[in-house]
C-alpha positions as a printed Julia matrix, in Angstrom:
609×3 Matrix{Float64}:
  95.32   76.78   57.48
  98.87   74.98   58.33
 100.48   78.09   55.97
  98.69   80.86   57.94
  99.37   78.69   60.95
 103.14   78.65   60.55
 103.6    82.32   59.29
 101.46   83.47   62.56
 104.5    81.31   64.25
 107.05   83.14   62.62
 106.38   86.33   62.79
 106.08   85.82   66.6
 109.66   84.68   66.41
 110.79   87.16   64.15
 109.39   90.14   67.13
 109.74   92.45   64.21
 106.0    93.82   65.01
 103.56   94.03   68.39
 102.18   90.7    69.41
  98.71   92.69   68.58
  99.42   93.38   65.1
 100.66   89.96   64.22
  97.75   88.24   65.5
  95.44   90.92   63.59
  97.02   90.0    60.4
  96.16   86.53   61.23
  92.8    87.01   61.81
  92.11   88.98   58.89
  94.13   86.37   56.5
  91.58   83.54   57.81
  88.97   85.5    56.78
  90.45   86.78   53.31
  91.54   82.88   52.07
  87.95   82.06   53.05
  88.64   79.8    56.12
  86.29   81.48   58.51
  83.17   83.97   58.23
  82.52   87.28   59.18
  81.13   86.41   62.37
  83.56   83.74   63.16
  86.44   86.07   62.48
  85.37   88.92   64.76
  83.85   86.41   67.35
  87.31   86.98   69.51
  85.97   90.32   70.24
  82.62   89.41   71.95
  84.38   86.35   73.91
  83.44   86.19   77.5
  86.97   85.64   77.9
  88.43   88.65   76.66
  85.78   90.56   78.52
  86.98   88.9    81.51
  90.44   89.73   81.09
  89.76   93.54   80.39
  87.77   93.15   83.46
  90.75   91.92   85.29
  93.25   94.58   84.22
  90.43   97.01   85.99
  90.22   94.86   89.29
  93.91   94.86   89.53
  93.78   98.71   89.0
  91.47   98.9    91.81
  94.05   96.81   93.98
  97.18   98.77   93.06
  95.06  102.52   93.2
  93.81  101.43   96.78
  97.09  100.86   98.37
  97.2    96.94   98.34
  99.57   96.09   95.72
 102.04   98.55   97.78
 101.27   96.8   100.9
 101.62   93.42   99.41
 104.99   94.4    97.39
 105.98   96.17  100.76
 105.21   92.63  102.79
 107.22   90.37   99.85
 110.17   92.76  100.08
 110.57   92.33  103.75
 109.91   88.17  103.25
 112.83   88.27  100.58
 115.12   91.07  102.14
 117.83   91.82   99.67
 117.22   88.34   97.71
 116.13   87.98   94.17
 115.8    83.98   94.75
 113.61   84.13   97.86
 111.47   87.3    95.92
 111.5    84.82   92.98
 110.14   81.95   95.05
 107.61   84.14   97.33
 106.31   85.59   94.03
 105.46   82.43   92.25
 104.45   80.61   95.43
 101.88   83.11   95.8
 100.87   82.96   92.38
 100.42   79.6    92.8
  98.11   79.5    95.64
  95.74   82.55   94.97
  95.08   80.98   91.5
  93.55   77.82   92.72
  90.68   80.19   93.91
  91.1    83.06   91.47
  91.36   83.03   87.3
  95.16   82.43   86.11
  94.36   85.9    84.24
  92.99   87.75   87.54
  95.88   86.69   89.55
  98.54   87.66   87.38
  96.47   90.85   86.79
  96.81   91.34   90.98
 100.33   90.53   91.49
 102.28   91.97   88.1
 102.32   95.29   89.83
 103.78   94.1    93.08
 105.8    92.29   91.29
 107.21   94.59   89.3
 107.53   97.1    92.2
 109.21   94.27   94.09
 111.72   93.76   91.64
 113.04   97.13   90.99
 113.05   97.64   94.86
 115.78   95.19   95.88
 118.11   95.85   92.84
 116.81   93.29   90.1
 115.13   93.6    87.09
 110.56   92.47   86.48
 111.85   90.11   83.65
 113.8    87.98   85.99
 110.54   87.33   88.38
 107.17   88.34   85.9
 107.34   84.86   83.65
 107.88   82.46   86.81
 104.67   84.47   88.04
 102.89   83.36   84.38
 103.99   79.78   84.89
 103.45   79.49   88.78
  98.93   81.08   87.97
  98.86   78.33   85.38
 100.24   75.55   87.37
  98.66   76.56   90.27
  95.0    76.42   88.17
  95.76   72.64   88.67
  95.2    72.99   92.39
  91.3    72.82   92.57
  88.27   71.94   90.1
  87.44   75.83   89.31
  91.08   76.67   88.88
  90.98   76.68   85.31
  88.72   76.49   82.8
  90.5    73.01   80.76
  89.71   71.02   84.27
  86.06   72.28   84.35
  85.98   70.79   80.71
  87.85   67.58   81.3
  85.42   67.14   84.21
  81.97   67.68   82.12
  83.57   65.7    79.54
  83.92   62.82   82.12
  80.23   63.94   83.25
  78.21   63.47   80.09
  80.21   60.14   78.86
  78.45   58.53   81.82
  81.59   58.62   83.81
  82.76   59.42   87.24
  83.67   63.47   87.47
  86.41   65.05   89.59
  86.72   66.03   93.17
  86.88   69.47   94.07
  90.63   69.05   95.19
  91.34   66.27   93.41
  93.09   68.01   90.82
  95.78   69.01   93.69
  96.99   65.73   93.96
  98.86   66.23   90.57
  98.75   69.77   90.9
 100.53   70.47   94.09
 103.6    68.22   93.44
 103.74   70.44   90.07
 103.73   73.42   91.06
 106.85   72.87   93.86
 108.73   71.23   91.23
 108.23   74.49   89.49
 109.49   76.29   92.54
 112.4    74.14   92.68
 113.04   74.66   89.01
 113.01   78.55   89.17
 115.55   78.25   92.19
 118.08   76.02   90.62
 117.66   75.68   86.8
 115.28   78.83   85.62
 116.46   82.24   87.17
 119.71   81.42   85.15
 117.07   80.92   82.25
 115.55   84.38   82.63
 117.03   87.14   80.58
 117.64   90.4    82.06
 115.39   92.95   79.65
 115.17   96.46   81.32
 112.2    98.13   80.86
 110.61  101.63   81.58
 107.97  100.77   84.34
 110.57  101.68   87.36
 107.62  102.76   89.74
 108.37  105.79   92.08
 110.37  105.38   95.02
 108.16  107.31   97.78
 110.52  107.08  100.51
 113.7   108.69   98.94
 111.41  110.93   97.56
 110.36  112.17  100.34
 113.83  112.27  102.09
 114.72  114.58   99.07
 111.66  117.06   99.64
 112.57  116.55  102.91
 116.53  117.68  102.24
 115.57  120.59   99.55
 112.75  122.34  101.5
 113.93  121.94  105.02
 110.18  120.42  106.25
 110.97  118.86  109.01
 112.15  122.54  110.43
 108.52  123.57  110.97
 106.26  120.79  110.91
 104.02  119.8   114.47
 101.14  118.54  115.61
  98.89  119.79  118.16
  95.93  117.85  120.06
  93.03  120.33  121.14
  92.22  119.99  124.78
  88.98  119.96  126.65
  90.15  123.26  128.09
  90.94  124.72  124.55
  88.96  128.09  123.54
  89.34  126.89  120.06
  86.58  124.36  121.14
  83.34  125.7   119.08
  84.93  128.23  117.25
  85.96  128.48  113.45
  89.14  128.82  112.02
  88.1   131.91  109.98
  87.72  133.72  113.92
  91.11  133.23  114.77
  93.23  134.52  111.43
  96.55  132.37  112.19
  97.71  133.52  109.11
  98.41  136.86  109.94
  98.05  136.8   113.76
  99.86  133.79  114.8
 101.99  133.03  111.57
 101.15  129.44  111.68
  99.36  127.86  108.73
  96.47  124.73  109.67
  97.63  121.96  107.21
  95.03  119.03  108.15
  92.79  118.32  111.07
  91.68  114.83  112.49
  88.45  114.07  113.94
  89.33  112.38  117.42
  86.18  113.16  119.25
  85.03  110.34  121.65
  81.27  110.93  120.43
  81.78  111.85  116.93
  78.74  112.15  114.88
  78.06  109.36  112.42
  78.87  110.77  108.46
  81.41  113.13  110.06
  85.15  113.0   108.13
  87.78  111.54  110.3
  89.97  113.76  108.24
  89.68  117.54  106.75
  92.55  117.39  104.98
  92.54  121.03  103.66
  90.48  123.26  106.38
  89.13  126.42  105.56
  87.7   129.5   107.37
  84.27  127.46  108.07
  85.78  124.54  109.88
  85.48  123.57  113.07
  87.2   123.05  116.09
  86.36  120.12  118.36
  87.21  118.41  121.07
  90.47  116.1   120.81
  90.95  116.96  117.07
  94.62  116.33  116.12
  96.13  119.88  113.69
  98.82  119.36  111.88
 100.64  122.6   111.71
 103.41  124.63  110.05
 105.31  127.69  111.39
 108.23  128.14  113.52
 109.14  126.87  116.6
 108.47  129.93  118.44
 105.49  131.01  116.76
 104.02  127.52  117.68
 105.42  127.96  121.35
 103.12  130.83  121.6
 100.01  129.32  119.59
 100.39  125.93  122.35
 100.36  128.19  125.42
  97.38  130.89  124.35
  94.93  127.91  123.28
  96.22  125.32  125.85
  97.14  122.72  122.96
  98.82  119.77  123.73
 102.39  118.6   121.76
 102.47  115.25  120.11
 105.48  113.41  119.24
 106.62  113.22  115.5
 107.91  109.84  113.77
 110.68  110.51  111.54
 109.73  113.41  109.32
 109.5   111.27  106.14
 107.17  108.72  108.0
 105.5   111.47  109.0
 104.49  113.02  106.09
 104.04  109.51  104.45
 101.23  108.65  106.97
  99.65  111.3   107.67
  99.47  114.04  104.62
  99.85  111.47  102.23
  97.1   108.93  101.44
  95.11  106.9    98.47
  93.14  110.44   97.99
  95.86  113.28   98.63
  99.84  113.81   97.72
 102.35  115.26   96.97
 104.44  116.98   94.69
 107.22  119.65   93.0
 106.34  121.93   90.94
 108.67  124.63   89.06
 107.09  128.12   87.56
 108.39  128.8    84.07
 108.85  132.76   83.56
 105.36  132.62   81.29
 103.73  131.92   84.19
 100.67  133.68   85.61
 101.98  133.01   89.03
 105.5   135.16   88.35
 105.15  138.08   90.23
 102.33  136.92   92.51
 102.89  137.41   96.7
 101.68  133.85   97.62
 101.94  132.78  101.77
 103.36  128.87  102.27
 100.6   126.93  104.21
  97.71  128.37  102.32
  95.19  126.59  100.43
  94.59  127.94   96.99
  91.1   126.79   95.69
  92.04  127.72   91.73
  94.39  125.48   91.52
  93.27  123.32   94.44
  96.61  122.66   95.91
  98.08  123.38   99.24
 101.62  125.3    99.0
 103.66  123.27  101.87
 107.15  124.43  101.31
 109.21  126.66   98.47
 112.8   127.34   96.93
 115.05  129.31   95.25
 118.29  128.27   94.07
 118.1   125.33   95.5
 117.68  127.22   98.71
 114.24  126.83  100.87
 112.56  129.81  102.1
 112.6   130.73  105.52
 110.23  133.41  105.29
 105.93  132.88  105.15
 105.17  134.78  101.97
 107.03  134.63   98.52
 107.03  137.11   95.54
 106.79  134.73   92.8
 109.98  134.27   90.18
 110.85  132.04   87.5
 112.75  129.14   88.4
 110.72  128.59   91.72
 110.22  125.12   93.51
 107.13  124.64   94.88
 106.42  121.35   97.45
 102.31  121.44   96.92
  99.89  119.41   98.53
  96.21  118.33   96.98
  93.98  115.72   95.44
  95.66  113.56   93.08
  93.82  114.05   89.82
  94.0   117.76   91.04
  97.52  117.47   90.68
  98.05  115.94   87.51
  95.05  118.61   86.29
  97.71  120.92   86.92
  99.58  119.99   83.99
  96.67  120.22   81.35
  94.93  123.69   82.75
  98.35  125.51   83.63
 100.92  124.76   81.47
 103.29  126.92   82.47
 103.62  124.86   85.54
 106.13  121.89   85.18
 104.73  119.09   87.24
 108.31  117.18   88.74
 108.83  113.22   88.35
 104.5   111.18   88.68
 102.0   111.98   90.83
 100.24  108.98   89.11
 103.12  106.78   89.89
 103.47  108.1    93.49
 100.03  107.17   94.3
 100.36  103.9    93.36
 103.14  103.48   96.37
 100.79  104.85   99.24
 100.48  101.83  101.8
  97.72  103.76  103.7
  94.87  101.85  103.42
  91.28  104.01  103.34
  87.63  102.97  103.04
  87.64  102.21   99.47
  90.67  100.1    99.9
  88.27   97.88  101.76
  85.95   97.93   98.88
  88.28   96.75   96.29
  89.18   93.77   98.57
  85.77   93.33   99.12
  84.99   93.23   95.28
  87.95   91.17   94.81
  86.61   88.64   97.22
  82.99   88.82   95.99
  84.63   87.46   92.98
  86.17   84.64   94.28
  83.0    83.48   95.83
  81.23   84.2    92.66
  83.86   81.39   90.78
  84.37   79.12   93.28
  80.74   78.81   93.96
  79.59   79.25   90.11
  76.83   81.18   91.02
  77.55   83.28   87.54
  79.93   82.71   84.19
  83.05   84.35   85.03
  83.08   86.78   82.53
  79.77   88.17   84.63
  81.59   87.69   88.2
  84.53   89.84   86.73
  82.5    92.91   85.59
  80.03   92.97   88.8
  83.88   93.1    91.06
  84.85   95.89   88.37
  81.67   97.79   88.63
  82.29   97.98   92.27
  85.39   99.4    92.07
  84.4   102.02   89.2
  81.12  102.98   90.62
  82.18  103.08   94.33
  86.06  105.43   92.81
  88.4   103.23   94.39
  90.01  103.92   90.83
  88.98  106.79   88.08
  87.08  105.87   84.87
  90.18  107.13   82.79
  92.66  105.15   85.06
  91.02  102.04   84.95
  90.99  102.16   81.07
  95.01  103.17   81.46
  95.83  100.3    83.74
  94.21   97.52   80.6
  97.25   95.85   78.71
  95.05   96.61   75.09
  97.97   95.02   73.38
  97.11   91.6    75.02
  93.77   91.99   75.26
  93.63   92.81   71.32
  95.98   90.17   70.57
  93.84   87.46   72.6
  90.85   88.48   70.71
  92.41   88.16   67.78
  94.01   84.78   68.06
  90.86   83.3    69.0
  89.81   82.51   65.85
  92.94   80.76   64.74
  91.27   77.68   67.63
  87.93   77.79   65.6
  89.69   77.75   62.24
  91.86   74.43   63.53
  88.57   72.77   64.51
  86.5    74.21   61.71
  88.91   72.7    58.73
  89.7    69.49   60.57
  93.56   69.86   60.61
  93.73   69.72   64.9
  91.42   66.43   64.5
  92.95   64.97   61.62
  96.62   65.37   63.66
  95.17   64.56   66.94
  93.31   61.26   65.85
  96.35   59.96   63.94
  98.51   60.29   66.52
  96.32   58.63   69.28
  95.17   55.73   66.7
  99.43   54.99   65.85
 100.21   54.87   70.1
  97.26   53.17   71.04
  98.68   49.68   70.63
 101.81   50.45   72.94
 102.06   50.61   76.21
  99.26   52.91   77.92
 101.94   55.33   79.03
 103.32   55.86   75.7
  99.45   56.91   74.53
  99.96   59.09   77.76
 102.9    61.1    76.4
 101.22   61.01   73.17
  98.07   63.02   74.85
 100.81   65.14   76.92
 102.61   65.81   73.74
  99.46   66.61   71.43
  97.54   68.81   74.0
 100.61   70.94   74.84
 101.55   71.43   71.05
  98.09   72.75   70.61
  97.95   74.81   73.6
 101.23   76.81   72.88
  99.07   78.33   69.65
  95.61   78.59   70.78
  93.34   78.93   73.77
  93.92   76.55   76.76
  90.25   75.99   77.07
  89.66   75.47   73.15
  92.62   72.56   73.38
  90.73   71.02   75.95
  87.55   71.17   73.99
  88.99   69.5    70.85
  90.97   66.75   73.02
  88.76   65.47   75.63
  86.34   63.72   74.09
  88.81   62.51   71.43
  90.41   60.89   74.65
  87.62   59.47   75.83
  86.74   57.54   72.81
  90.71   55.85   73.01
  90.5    55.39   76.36
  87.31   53.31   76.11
  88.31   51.69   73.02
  91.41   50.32   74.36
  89.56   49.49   77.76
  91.51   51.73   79.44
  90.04   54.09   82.03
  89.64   58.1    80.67
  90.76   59.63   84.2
  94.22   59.39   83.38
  94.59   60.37   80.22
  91.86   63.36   81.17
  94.17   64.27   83.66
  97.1    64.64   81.6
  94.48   66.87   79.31
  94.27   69.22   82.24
  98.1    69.44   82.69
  99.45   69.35   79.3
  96.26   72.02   78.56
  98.02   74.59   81.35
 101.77   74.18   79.88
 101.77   77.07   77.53
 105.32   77.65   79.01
 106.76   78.43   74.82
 105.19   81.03   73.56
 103.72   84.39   74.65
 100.39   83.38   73.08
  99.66   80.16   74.39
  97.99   81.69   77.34
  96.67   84.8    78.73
  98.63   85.44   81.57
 101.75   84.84   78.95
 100.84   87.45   76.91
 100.44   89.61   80.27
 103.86   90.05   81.3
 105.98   90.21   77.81
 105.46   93.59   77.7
 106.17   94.7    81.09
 108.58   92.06   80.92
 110.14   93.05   77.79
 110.4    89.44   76.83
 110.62   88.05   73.38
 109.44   85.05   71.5
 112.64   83.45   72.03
 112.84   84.05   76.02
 109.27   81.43   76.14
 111.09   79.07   74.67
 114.33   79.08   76.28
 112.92   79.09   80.1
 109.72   77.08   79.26
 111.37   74.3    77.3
 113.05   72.21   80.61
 110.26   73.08   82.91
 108.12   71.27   80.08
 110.2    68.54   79.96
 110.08   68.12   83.89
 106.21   68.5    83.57
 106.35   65.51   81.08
 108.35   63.36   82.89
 106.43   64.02   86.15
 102.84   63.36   84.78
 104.08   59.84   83.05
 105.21   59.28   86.47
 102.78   60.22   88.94
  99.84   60.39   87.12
  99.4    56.28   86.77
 100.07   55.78   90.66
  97.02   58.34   91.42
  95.18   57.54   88.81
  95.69   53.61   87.66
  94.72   52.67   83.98
């Protein structure tokens, strides 16, 4: 066990192979020396936990798909301004704080993207902020009773010995002081810690995207909108009737529904009108054409002029949203499109895209139809997943920079926005209240967001970290195997039985010291399952009382701050983190150290023995 134990270790260290393989090979070599059975060594795989955490990685997905992690990362940027410190700070603060009502895992889950998008957006680099948020979930699980699971267990442990449980918030008096000594540390000790990894997961930049688009098609050179009046023949008639096309060379990009009495069920937005849609009253048209063609089109159907934000604002907020983008396309001489006449402003239903603006040469087209050549720039409009369909059913279309990516960025919050929140805080009430095991809370807030498409089946199964989700489930068993064989008791009771004739604080570093050597190799909640009630026992055989030393079960339980695999959330960020083995140890070590030092001391005064 120790020998399978330490190469496990190793190999971590080493970094020669994924964190996923190496804790395969571990699982696998306790069943092959005979340590665990069948069941035992695939029983990672059907842990509520890991369900939970896949579960998670899809409610996060939900947040970030729905415009919320861009609103968030939009909100910490302008906290922080151009400072990594104060980002660093906000980040883990927050962290902090949302998981003393939400999992450590669902937090991190939440925030990692804004976090990352944070990062990259004032200059700096996600492995100088994405471990602090780690550390900042787990010490902030210290904040209430339901934070984490190791003080549910600590407080059922109390519970059935016939001893007085927990409060609520009691856990905060430790918990709090913790967690701003951890803020302090990151300001003046750990961001020096941090190593500066880059990584591939720069997200798109909308805005300087757009002011690109903006600078290579020459958009904001025919782009209005119009408000129908009550006066307006367009009231009641179609815009098949009219044929702006060709009579009026003006092309109808998108039309909001302002009417005053709107029917209920009608779309506040047709954001790619045909011949068969309506005009009504107050409807807002955005339009494209020039400016004398729209001139003429104003004064013959008495339309009213609205003012434009800045063009890039413009098209940001209103023909870009959590449904429809943007994009650049280029036609490769094989194309089917070469040769074509197509008109900019139409809507073509093959490929489901709306042509806004083209190019050629790097020059935009002034003119409202285009014979097609190779080496043209398209600026299309359409669904998302239309546009990235464009790559797989017409591949002799190149599809410019992520439409994925973009729509990740879109602050513009829709109805299923509201329904990811809303799953997200059904959850919270699910765990705080313990109506149902979490593992049951998580799926019901990801079937929400799956079944009501706040995020697509094959995105959601794109946005799960598999390489810490496998690796979780596969170090599980290494905690049964420690238990199972005896080697975690037989170390645990020797080293309680030779401190507890000292001084009740040195038994209290002992605990400290034994839970959090435990709890950097296996599961927090299986360390606080194999130390509690040995606790209890030296507590009440020294006549000491347990809360203390349960207390310092709880703490030392949450300080997996030295290796990747010590926790989940851990294991969440090294990859998009790009940290190694090594990079645990180095910025974990002193904020240990403090966490000892602070426990011995505060700990006894809240808590007396």
């Amino acid at each position: 066990m120790l020998t399978i134990l330490i190469i496990t270790i190793a190999l971590f260290i080493w970094g020669k192979f994924t964190p996923d393989i190496i804790a395969l090979l571990s699982m696998l070599s306790l069943y092959i020396f005979g340590i665990l059975n069948l069941d035992e060594t695939l029983s990672g795989f059907s842990n509520p936990t890991v369900i939970m955490i896949a579960a998670l990685f899809i409610i996060g997905e939900g947040l970030s798909q729905t415009g919320w992690t861009a609103m968030a990362g939009e909100k910490f940027i302008k906290l922080a301004g151009k400072s990594s410190t104060k980002l660093l700070l906000i980040t883990t603060l927050g962290s902090g704080l949302l998981s003393g009502v939400v999992s450590n895992t669902g937090t991190v889950a939440t925030l990692m993207p804004v976090t990352i998008s944070s990062a990259w957006s004032i200059g700096t680099l996600p492995s100088k902020m994405l471990m602090p948020v780690a550390f900042g979930s787990n010490t902030g699980g210290l904040l209430t009773l339901t934070g984490t699971p190791p003080n549910i267990i600590v407080n059922n442990t109390m519970l059935e010995s016939g001893l007085e449980g927990f409060g609520f918030f009691e856990f905060g008096l430790i918990g709090l002081p913790l967690l701003l000594l951890g803020l302090l540390y990151f300001k003046f000790i750990g961001h020096r810690l941090l190593p500066s990894n880059k990584t591939n997961n720069k997200p798109v930049d909308i805005s300087s995207t757009l002011h690109k688009w903006i600078e290579a098609y020459k958009v904001d050179d025919d782009y209005y909108r119009l408000r129908v009046r009550s006066v307006s023949p367009l009231l009641g008639t179609k815009i098949g009737d009219w044929n702006f096309e060709d009579n009026h060379s003006v092309s109808i990009l998108r039309i909001k529904r302002r009417h005053p009495n709107r029917l209920k069920g009608n779309e506040p937005f047709i954001e790619f009108p045909d011949n068969e849609t309506e005009f009504k009253y107050h409807d807002i048209i955005t339009v494209k054409g020039d400016t004398q063609a729209i001139n003429a089109l104003m004064i013959k159907f008495r339309l009213g002029l609205l003012p434009l934000e800045p063009v890039a604002d413009e098209l940001r907020n209103n023909l870009i949203n959590q449904e429809v983008g943007m994009a650049e396309v280029l036609v490769t001489p094989k194309s089917v499109l070469v040769g074509r006449k197509i008109r900019i402003g139409r809507f073509f239903k093959r490929f489901g895209v709306q042509l806004m603006a083209a190019s050629r040469n790097n020059k935009p087209f002034t003119e409202r139809e285009v014979t097609v050549k190779a080496g043209d720039a398209f600026l299309i409009r359409g669904i998302w997943s239309d546009i990235e369909q464009l790559k797989v059913h017409y591949e002799n279309l190149v599809i410019c920079g992520s439409p994925e990516g973009m729509s990740k960025t879109v602050t513009n919050l829709t109805f299923k926005s509201y329904i990811a929140l809303f799953a997200l805080a059904l959850m919270i009430v699910l765990l705080v209240f313990n109506l149902v095991p979490g593992a049951v809370a998580a799926l019901i807030s990801a079937g929400i967001i799956l079944i009501m498409g706040c995020v697509p089946i094959t995105k959601a199964y794109k946005g799960i970290s598999w390489i810490s989700v496998v690796m979780i489930a596969a170090m599980i068993p290494m905690g049964i195997a420690l238990q199972k064989t005896g080697t975690a008791n037989l170390i645990a009771q020797g080293l309680v039985n030779s401190l507890g004739n000292l001084h009740p604080v040195a038994l209290l570093a002992g605990v400290f010291l034994l839970t959090t050597g435990f709890s950097q190799v296996i599961n927090n909640s299986a360390t606080a399952v194999l130390m509690a009630p040995i606790v209890i026992i030296a507590a009440n055989t020294l006549g000491l009382s347990a809360a203390p030393f349960m207390i310092a079960v709880a703490i030392s339980a949450s300080t997996a701050f030295l290796t990747p695999v010590g926790t989940t959330t851990n294991a969440m960020v090294m990859t998009s983190g790009g940290y190694k083995f090594i990079d645990y140890v180095r910025v974990g070590s002193p904020l240990l150290l403090l966490f000892l030092i602070t426990t011995l001391i505060l700990v006894p005064l809240i808590w007396p023995f």
